[in-house]
N, C-alpha and C positions, 0 to 999 in steps of 0.2 A: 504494500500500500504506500509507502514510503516512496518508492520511484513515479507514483500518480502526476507529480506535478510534471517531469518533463516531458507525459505523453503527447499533450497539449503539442507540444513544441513539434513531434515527432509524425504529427499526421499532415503538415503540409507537406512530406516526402510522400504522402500514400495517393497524390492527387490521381495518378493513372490507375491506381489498383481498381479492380469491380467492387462494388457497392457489399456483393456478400461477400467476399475474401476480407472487406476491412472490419466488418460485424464479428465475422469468423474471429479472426484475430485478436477484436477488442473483448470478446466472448473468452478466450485462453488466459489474456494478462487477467481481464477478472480473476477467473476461475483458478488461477495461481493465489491470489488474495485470501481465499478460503481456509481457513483451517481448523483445525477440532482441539481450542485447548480448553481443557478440563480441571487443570493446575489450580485457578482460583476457585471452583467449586470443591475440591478439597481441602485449600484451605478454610473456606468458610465454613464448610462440615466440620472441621478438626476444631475451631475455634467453638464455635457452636458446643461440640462436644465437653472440652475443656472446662468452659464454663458452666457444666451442668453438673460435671461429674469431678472437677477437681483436681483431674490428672494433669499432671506438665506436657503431652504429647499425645498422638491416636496415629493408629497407623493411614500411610498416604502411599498409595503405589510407587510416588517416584522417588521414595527418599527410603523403600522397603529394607535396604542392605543396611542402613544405619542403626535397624532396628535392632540385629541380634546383639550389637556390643551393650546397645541398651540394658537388653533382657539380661543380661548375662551380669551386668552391672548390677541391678535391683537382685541378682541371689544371691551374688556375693553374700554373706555373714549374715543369711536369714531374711526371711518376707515377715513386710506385715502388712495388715488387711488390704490398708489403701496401696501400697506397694505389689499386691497382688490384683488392684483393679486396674490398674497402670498396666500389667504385664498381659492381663486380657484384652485391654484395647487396644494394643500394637500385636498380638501375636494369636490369638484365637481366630483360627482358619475362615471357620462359618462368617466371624465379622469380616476379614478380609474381602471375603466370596461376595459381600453384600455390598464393599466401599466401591469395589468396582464399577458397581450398577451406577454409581457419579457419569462414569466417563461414558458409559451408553446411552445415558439420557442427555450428556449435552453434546453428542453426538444427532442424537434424534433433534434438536434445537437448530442444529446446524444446517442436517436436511431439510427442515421445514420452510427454512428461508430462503431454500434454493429456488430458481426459475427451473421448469422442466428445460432439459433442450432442445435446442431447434434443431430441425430437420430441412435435410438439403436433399435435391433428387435431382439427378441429371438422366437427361434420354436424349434420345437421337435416332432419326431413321434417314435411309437413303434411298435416290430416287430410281425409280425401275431404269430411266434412261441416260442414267448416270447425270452430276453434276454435283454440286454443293447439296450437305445433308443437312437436313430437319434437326436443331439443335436448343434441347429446352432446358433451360436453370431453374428452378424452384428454391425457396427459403420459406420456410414459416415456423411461427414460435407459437407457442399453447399463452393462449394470454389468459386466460380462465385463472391462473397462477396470480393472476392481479387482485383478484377478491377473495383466491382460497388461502394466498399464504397468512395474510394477520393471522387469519383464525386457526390454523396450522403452527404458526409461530406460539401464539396464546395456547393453547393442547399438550405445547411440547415442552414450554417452559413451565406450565404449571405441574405437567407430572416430572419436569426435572427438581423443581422446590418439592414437590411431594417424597419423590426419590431422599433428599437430602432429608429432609424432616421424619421420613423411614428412618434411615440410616442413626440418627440422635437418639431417634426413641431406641432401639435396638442398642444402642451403646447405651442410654440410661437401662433397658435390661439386662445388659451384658455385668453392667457395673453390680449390677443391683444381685444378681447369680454370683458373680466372683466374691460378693459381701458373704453373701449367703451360706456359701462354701465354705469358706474361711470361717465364718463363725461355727460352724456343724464341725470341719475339724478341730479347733481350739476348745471346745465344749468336748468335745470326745478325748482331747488329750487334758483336758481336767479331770474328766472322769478319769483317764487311766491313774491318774495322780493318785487321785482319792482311793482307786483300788487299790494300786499297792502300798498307801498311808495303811489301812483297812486292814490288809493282806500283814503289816507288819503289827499293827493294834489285833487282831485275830493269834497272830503267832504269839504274843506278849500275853494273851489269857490264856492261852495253852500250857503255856508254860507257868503258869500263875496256877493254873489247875493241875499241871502235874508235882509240883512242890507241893501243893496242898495234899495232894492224894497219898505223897511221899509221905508225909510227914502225918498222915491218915486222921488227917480231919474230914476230908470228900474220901467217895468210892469213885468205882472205875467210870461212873456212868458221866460225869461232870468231864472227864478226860473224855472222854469218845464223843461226849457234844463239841468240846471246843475246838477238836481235831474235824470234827464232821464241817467245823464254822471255816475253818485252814482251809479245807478241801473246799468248798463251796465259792470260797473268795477267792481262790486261784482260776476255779472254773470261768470266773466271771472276768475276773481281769484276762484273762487268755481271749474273750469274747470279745470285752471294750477294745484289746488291740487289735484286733479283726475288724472292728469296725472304723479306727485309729486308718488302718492302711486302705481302705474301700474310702472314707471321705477323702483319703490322700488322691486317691487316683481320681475321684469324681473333680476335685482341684487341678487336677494337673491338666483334665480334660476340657476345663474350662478357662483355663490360662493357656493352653495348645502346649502343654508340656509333656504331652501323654507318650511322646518318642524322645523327650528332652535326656541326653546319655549322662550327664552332670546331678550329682544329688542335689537336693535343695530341701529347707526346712521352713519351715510356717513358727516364729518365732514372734507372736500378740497374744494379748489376750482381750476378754470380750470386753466391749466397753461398758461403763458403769453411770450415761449419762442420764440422769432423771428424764423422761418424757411429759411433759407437762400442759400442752396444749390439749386445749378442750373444744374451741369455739368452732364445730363440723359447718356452720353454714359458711365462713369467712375462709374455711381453709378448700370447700368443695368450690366456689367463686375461685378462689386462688390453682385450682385446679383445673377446671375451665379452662379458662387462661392460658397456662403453665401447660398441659398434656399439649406434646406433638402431632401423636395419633389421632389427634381431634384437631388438632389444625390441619393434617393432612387430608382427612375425609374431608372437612370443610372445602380443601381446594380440590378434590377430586369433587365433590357439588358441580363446583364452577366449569371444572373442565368436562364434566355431561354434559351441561348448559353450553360450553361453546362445542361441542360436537353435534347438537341437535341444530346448531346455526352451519356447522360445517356444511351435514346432508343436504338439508336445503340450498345452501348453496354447490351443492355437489347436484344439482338438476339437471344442469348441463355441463355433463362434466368436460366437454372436448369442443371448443372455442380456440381455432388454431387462425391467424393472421398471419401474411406471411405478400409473397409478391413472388411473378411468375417474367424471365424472360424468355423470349423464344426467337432463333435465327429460322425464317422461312427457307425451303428450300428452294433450289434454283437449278433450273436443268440447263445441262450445257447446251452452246451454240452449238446447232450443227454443218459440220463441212461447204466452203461452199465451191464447185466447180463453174471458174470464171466463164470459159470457152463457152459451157452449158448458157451462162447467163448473157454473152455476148451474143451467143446465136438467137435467143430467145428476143433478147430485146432489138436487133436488128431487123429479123421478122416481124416486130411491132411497128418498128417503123419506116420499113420498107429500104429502107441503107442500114450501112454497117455502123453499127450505135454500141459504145460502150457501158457498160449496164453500170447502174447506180449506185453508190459507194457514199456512205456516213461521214462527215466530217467528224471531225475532234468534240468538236462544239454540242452538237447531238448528239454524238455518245453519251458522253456527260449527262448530255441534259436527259436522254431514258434511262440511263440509270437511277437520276435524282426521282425520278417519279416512282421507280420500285421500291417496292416497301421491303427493306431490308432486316429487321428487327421489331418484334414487338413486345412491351412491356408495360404490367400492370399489375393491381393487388390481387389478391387473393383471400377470400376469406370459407371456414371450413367449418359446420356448427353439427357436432350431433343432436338432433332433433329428438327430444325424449319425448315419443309416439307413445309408445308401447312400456316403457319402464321411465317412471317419474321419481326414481329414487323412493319409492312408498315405503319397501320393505329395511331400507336403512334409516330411515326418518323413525319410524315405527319402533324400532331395535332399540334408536337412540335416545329415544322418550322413554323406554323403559326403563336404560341403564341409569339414566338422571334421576327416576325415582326409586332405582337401588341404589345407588349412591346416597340419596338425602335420607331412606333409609337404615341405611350401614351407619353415616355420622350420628343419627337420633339413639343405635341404639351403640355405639360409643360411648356417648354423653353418659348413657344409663350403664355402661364398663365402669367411666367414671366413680360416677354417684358408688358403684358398688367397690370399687377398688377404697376409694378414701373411706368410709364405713367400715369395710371387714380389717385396712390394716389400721386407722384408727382402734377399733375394737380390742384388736391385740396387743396393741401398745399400750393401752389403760390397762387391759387387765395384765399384763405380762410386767407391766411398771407397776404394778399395787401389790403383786404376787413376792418381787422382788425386795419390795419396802418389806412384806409381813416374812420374809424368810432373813430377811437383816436383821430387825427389831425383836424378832419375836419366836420364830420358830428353832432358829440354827442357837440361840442364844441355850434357851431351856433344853432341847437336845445335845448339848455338849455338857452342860450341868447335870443333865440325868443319868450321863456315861462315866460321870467325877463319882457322883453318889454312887451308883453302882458298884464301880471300882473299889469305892472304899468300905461299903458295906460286905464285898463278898470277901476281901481280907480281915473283914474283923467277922466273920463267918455268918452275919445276919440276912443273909441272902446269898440260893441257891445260884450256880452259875446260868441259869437260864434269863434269871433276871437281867445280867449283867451282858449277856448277851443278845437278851431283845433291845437291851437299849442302845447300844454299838449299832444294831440294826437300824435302826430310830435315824440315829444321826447318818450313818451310811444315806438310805434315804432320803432324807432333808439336805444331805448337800449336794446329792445328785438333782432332785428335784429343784436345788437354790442355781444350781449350772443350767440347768434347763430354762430356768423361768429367764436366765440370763441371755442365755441366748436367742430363745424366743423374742424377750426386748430387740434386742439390736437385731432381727432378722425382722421384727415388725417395723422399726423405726426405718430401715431400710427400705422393706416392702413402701409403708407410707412415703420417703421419699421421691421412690420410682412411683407411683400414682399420683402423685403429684408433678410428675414431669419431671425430678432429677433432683430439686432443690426445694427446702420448707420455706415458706413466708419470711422466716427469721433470714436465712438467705439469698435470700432474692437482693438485688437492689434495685429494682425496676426498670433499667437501662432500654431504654426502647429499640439500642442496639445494640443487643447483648446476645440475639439472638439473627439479627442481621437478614430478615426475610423478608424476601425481596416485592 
């Protein structure tokens, strides 16, 4: 586009050239002009994403090889959670597979604005009795492109922003999964903690019942409970780390590590932040707003709506203008035998007469009166007789009202998304308060009294070992409630489009949709 200004200069050399070789021509240097960069709609996904999710980076197909030193950086000395959502959105295949879908859709953008091309025909026939032949040029271009492309441009750029705002909401899922994971595994490596705390507090009455037994205060039966409680707690912790290595791998698969040859360890623990928003009507408003997936359908509305203006204007779909030259043919002169003509014209006039012969002048001048070329427009219109476009008009009014369909019951995804993880977040934040204050406190008191009651011999070891149960219990139960929080807080996050009210800043370009 850059070299535009000296063409100017460049067509007073083309004054000889024909009329279609210079169209031709100016038709190439265009169509060198063209190209498909996709580079800023990456960036603007990538920003887009950053801003929702947090992470310094997302992956971008052209800067893809930058990524592994990345990856390989954040395992260095342990992940933590947000460190593992950073490693899902540069290297999880599926999202990959999905950022592509950028460069196809402004690809499709590209095409929409194109002119169909023109068509050139040349023919030519020759004459039975020989001479100059029959020589016809045609040029015509589809002008019908003059009213289809806006609304081809508008179809292609709306589902390219739909594309992108796909692409966000899937990173705020992708984020919200990598959270998810990460918390299920650090909740299972608590528990294994607590196992083998348990598995050593188990071994520690064993032994407290066999010096008792020793020293024949207890019979056998108090020894073969506490060793039944050894075995029981081995069973289980052999179990939690079976399930320790299955959330590993379900992590790895969501970080694309699942072939990664390098160990790596999940080194957080679950967060301990109070939840404390109440007000569902101001935070479903704020979601509204905030969800992609509902900005997306919203503009798939739109682009039904200009599809049903496309058909229509798709009525006549083949409107070709264009212009026709054509060389007449011309049969040659034939032979002339003079003798023949001097005899002929002598006998007309009774003496020897030399027969008549064309100046210069008259030559000229019958040639000027032959029409040597002819030129003029041409125009080409398929005449919709028989198909009026009824059955795409038809189609297209449909899709419009599945489309305003689909976003209505989004809206109601919405409504039900902020509700259920709301829900969770209260109860899983109240659960957690009454397992701090109140439940974990008297279940470790009840495991002190036990202990000290069954050495001063005032209770049987059963006692002392339902209450070790107790507590076992209550602090599996207090890891659960925890990470239910922080997987609901999560969950609420991604229903609310990536970020809570608290963070948001309302930046009307924050999101940058066009």
């Amino acid at each position: 586009m850059k070299h535009f200004g000296k063409i100017d200069t460049r067509l007073s050399s083309l004054r000889g050239v024909p009329l279609t070789t210079a169209i031709v021509a100016w038709g190439l240097v265009a169509a060198g002009c063209v190209t498909v960069d996709s580079v800023p709609d990456f960036g603007r996904a990538e920003r887009m994403v950053v801003a929702r999710t947090g992470v310094d980076r997302v992956y971008k197909p052209d800067v893809s090889t930058a990524h592994e030193d990345a990856i390989e950086a954040l395992l260095a000395g342990g992940l933590t959670t947000d460190e593992a959502v950073q490693i899902a959105l540069l290297n999880n295949k599926r999202f990959q597979t999905l950022v592509q879908g950028i460069g196809v859709s402004r690809a499709d953008v590209v095409q929409a604005g194109l002119l169909t091309n023109p068509s050139i025909g040349l023919s030519t026939r020759f004459p039975e009795g020989g001479g100059r032949s029959n020589f016809t040029l045609t040029f015509a271009q589809q002008v019908a492109d003059l009213w289809l492309i806006p609304v081809r441009k508008r179809i292609a750029e709306a589902a390219l922003e739909q594309m992108i705002l796909s692409i966000v909401n899937e990173a705020n899922n992708l984020a919200t999964g990598a959270k998810r994971d990460s918390y299920q595994l650090i909740a299972w490596k608590q528990l294994e903690t607590i196992a083998v705390e348990t598995l050593e507090l188990a071994k520690k009455s064993l032994k407290l019942a066999n010096d008792r037994f020793e020293a024949g205060v207890v019979g056998k039966v108090d020894v073969n409970l506490a060793r039944a409680s050894v075995l029981g707690d081995q069973i289980r912790l052999m179990g939690i780390q079976r399930e320790v290595e299955v959330s590993r791998t379900t992590l790895a698969h969501t970080l694309g590590l699942a072939r990664w040859r390098e160990s790596w360890t999940l080194e957080d623990s679950l967060p301990k932040d109070a939840f404390e928003f109440k007000d569902d009507e101001s935070l479903l408003v704020f979601a509204m707003k905030e969800r992609l997936d509902a900005r997306a359908a919203a503009m798939k509305v739109q682009a039904a709506e200009d599809e049903i203006e496309r058909q229509y204007l798709s009525i006549f779909p083949n409107v070709t203008l264009g212009g026709e030259w054509e060389r007449p043919e011309r049969q040659s002169a034939p032979g002339r035998n003079v003798l023949a003509d001097t005899a002929r014209a002598s006998m007309a006039n009774g003496r020897l007469t030399a027969p008549s012969i064309q100046s210069r002048g008259q030559r000229k001048q019958d040639r000027r009166q032959m029409i040597d070329s002819l030129l003029g427009p041409t125009l080409n219109i398929t005449f919709p007789l028989w198909d009026q476009n009824q059955a795409q008009i038809a189609k297209a009014q449909f899709l419009a009202v599945t489309a305003r369909k689909a976003y209505a019951a989004i809206l109601d995804d919405v409504a039900r998304d902020i509700q259920q993880a709301q829900t969770m977040a209260m109860s899983a934040s109240q659960l957690v308060t009454f397992f701090e204050d109140e439940a974990l406190p008297h279940a470790r008191q009840s495991v002190e009294a036990a202990q000290r009651a069954y050495r001063a011999g005032s209770v049987d070891i059963l006692a002392l070992l339902d209450a070790q149960k107790t507590l076992v219990a209550q602090q599996e139960a207090y890891i659960g409630a925890q990470r239910d929080l922080a997987v609901a807080v999560a969950e609420l996050r991604r229903a609310t489009g990536g970020r809570l009210p608290s963070e948001s800043n309302d930046d009307a370009n924050s999101d940058e949709i066009s």
